[in-house]
C-alpha positions in Angstrom: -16.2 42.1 -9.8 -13.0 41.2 -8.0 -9.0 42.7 -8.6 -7.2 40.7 -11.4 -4.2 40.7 -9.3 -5.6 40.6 -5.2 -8.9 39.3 -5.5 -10.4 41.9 -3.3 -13.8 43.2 -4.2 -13.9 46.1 -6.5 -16.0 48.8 -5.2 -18.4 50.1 -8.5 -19.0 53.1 -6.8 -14.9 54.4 -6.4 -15.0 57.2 -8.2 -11.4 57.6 -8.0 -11.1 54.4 -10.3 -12.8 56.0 -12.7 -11.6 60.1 -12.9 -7.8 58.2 -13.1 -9.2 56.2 -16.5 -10.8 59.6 -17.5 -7.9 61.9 -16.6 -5.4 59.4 -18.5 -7.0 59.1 -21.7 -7.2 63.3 -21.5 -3.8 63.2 -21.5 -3.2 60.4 -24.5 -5.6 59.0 -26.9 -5.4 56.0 -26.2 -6.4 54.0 -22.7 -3.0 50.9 -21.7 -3.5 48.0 -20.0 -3.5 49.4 -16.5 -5.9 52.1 -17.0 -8.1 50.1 -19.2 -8.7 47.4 -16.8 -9.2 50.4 -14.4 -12.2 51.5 -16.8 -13.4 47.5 -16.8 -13.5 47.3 -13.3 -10.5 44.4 -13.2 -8.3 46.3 -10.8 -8.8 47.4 -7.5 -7.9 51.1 -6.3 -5.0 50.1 -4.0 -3.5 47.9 -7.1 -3.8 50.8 -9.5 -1.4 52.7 -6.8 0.5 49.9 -7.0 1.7 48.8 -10.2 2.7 50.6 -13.5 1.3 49.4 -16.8 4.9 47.8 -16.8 4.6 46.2 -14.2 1.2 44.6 -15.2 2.4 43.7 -18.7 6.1 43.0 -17.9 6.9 41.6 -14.8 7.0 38.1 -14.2 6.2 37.7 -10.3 3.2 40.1 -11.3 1.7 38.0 -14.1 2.3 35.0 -12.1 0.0 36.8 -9.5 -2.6 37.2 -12.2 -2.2 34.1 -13.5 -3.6 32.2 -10.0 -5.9 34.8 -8.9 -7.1 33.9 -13.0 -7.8 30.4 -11.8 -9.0 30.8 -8.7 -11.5 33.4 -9.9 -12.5 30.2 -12.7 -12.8 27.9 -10.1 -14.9 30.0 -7.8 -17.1 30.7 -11.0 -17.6 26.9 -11.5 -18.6 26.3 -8.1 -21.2 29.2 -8.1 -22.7 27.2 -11.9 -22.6 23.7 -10.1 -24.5 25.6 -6.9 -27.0 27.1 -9.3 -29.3 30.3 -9.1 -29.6 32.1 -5.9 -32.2 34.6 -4.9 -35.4 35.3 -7.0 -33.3 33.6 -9.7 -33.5 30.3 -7.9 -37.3 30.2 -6.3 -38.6 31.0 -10.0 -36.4 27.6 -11.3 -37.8 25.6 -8.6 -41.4 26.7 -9.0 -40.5 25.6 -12.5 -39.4 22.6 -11.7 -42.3 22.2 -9.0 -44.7 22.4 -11.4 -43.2 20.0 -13.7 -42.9 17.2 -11.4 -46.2 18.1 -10.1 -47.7 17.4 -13.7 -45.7 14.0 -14.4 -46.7 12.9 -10.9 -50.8 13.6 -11.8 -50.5 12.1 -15.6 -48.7 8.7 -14.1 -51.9 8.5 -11.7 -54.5 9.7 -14.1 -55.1 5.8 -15.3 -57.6 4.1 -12.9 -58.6 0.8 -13.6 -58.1 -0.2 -17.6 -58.0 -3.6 -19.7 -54.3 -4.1 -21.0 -53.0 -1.1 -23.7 -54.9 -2.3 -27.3 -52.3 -2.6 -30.0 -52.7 -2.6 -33.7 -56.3 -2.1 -33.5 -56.4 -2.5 -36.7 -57.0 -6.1 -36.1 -60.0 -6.1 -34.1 -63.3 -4.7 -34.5 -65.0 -1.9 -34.2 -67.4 -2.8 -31.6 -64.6 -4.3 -29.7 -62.4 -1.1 -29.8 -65.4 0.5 -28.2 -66.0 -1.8 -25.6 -62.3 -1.7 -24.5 -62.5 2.1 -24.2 -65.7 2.3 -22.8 -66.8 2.0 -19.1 -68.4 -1.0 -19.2 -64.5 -2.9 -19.2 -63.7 -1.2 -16.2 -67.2 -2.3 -14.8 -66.5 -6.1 -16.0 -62.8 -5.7 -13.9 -64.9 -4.5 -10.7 -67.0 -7.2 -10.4 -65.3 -9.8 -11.4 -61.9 -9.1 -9.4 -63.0 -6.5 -6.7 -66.6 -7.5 -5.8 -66.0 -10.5 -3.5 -69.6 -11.6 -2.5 -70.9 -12.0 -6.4 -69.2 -15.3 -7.4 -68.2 -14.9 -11.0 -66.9 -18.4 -11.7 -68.0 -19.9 -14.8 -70.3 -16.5 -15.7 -70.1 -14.1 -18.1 -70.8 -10.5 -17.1 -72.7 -8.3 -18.9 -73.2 -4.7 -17.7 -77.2 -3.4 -17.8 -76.0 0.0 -16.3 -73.1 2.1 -15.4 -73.6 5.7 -13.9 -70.9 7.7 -12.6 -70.6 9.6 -10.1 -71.9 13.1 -10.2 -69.5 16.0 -10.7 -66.4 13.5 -10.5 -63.5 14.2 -12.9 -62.8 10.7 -13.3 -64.9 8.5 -16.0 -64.3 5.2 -13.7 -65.7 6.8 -10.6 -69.1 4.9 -10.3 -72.0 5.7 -7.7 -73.6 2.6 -8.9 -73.5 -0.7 -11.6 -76.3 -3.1 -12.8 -75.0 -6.3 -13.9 -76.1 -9.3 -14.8 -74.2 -12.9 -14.6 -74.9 -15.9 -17.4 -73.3 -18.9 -17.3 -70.7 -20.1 -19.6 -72.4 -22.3 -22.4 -69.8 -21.9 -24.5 -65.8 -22.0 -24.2 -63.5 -20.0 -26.3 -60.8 -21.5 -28.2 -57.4 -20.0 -27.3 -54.2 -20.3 -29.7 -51.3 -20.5 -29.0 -49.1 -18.0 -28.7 -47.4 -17.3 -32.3 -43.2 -16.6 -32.1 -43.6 -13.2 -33.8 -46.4 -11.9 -31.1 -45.1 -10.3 -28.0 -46.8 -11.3 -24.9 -49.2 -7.8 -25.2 -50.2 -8.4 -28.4 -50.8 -12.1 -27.1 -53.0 -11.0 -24.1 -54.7 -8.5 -26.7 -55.7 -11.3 -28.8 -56.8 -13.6 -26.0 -58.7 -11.0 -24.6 -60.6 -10.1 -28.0 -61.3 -14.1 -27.9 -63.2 -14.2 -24.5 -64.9 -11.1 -26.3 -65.9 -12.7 -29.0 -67.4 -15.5 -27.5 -68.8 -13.7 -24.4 -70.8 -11.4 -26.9 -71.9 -14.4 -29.2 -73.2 -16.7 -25.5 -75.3 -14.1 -24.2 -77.2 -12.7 -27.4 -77.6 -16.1 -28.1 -79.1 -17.4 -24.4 -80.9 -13.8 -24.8 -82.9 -14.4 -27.5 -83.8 -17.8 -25.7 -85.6 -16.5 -23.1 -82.7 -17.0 -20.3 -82.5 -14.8 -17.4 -79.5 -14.2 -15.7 -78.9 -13.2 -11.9 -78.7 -9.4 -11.5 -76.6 -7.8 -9.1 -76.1 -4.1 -7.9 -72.8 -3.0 -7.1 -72.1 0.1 -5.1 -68.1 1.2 -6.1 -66.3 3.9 -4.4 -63.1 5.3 -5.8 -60.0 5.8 -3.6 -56.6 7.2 -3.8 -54.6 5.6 -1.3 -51.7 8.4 -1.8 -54.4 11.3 -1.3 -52.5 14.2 0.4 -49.4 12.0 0.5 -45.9 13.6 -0.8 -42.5 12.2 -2.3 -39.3 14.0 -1.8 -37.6 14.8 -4.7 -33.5 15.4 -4.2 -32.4 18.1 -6.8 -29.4 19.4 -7.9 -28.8 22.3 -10.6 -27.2 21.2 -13.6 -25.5 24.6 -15.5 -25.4 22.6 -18.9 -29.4 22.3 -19.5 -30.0 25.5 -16.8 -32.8 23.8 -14.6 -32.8 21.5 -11.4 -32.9 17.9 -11.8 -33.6 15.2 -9.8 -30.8 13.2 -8.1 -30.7 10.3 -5.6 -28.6 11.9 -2.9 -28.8 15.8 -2.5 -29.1 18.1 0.8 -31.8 19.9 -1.1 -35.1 18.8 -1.9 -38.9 19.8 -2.6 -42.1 18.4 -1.8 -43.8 16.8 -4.5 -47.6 15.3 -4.4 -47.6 11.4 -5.1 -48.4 9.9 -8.1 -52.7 8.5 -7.3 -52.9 4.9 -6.2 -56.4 4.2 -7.1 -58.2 1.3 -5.9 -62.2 0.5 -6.0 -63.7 -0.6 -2.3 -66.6 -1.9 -2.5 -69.3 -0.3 -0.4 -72.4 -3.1 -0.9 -73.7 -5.1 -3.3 -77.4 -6.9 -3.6 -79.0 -9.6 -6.0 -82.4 -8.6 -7.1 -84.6 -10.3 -9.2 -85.7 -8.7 -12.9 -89.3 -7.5 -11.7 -87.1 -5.3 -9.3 -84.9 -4.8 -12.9 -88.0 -3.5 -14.6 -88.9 -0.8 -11.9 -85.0 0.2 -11.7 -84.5 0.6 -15.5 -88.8 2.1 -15.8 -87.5 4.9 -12.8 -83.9 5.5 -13.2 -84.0 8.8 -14.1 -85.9 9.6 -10.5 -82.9 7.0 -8.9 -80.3 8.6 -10.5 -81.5 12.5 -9.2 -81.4 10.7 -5.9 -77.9 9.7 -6.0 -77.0 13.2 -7.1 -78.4 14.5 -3.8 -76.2 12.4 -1.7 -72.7 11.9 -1.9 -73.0 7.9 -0.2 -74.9 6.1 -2.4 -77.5 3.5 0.1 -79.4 0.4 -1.4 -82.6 2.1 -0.1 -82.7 4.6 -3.1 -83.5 1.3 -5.0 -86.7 0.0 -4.0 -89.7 1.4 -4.1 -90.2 4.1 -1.5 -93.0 3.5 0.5 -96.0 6.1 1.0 -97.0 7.0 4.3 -100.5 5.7 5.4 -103.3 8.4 5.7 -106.8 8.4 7.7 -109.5 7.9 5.5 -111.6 10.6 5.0 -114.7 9.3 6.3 -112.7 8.6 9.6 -111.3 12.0 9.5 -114.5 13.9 9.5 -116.5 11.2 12.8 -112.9 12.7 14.6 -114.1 16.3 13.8 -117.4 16.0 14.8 -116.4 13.8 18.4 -114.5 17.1 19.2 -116.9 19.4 18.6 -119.7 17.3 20.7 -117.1 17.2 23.5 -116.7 20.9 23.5 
């Protein structure tokens, strides 16, 4: 607390203060102005020598004294609001604040690779609806835009096999993909856009189109006995911002009571990036459907193997091949030419 009238620092533990508040109301039963702000700790020891309780009610160059140490004491109360917390007050809003930004950064970087946002599902399918939301969209999007040395053009992809990585926390994080490429028999046929539809909803609808007539082509060529080419693809997931930090400029605002972010500040705190992801593509291979058949016949053994190793090779694919042992007719002429030599 500081003086009403000098602005000097009242000391809380001047006991003098306080036995001249005491003493007074012994005296009268009833604390004035002087002594009361005495007991309030509003008046500093030398000040209470000063000045009467006339003097601090009555006279003018006195309450004009008040009146500007009054204002500065508001103005120095405003700057210490604008400046914010200090101490253990400050480090617990800025953890706060850490934390938040922290949590904002990881849910704009959560999304990996996705088809456009599906709005009013209600007009599409079922099967559709799980196609967009299943893994195998974010396969068709690796190959066909990621996965330079399989020439999509003019094929449709279907996706024999996703399998994601083992113990990842992402769902797109693939150790391997099977797919296999038809060509285009058939061509969808695209409206145009309608003046009510938004260029989402448009996209959405295109998108549900090439679906459509994907689906229809390759269940149809299917049950005609056509074979497509088969590829694998080995994916690896990256964040290009891994273990990269923004700085955040903050500065305390008294209204809400928390830090906020700002474009110029002195202050600032680190805060992680929000993930970049991106796919690289590690290899890729055609093979042809009898290798298909002893792939899909063993994939529970492939897939164990791909859980013992963090880089996924091409090797773990083909069949492994046994190492050649000595007959045992041979085995046993080799036993007896040692013993007849010793």
């Amino acid at each position: 607390m500081n003086c009403t009238i000098c602005g000097e620092q009242v000391v809380n533990e001047n006991d003098q203060l306080q036995k001249k508040a005491k003493d007074y109301l012994r005296t009268t039963g009833e604390l004035d102005v002087k002594h009361l702000w005495i007991k309030q700790w509003k008046i500093c020891y030398d000040c209470s020598e000063a000045y009467t309780n006339d003097h601090l009610v009555k006279d003018s160059e006195v309450l004009k004294r008040i009146e500007i140490q009054t204002k500065r004491n508001k103005q120095s109360a405003k700057a210490k609001r604008k400046q914010g917390p200090s101490g253990v007050a400050r480090e617990h809003y800025i953890e706060k604040y850490v934390e938040y930004a922290t949590y904002k950064a990881e849910e704009k970087g959560k999304n990996i690779a996705k088809p456009p946002l599906l709005k009013n599902s209600q007009k599409y399918d079922a099967a559709y609806i799980e196609y967009v939301k299943s893994s195998a969209s974010t396969a068709v999007l690796i190959v066909r835009d990621m996965a330079q040395d399989i020439n999509t053009e003019g094929k449709w992809i279907d996706v024999r096999h996703t399998e994601n990585r083992f113990l990842s926390h992402h769902i797109g994080d693939f150790s391997f993909l099977i797919v296999e490429l038809f060509s285009r028999k058939q061509k969808p046929a695209y409206p145009r856009k309608m003046e009510e539809e938004t260029d989402s909803e448009y996209k959405n609808r295109i998108a549900y189109i090439t679906w459509q007539t994907a689906t229809a082509d390759i269940n149809r060529q299917r049950t005609q006995g056509v074979q497509g080419d088969v590829y694998i693809v080995l994916p690896r997931l990256r964040n290009e911002h891994e273990n990269m930090y923004d700085k955040h400029y903050i500065l305390w605002d008294d209204k809400r009571r928390h830090f906020k972010r700002v474009r110029e500040s002195n202050q600032y705190v680190s805060i992680i990036k929000p993930a970049k992801w991106r796919y690289d593509i590690v290899a890729t291979k055609k093979i042809n459907h009898q290798q298909l058949r002893y792939i899909e016949k063993n994939l529970s053994k492939i897939v164990s193997k791909t859980r013992e190793k963090n880089d996924v090779m091409l090797s773990i694919f083909s069949p492994q091949k046994r190492k050649e042992t000595a007959p045992q007719s041979k085995k046993g002429t080799k036993r007896r030419k040692k013993r007849i030599e010793h």
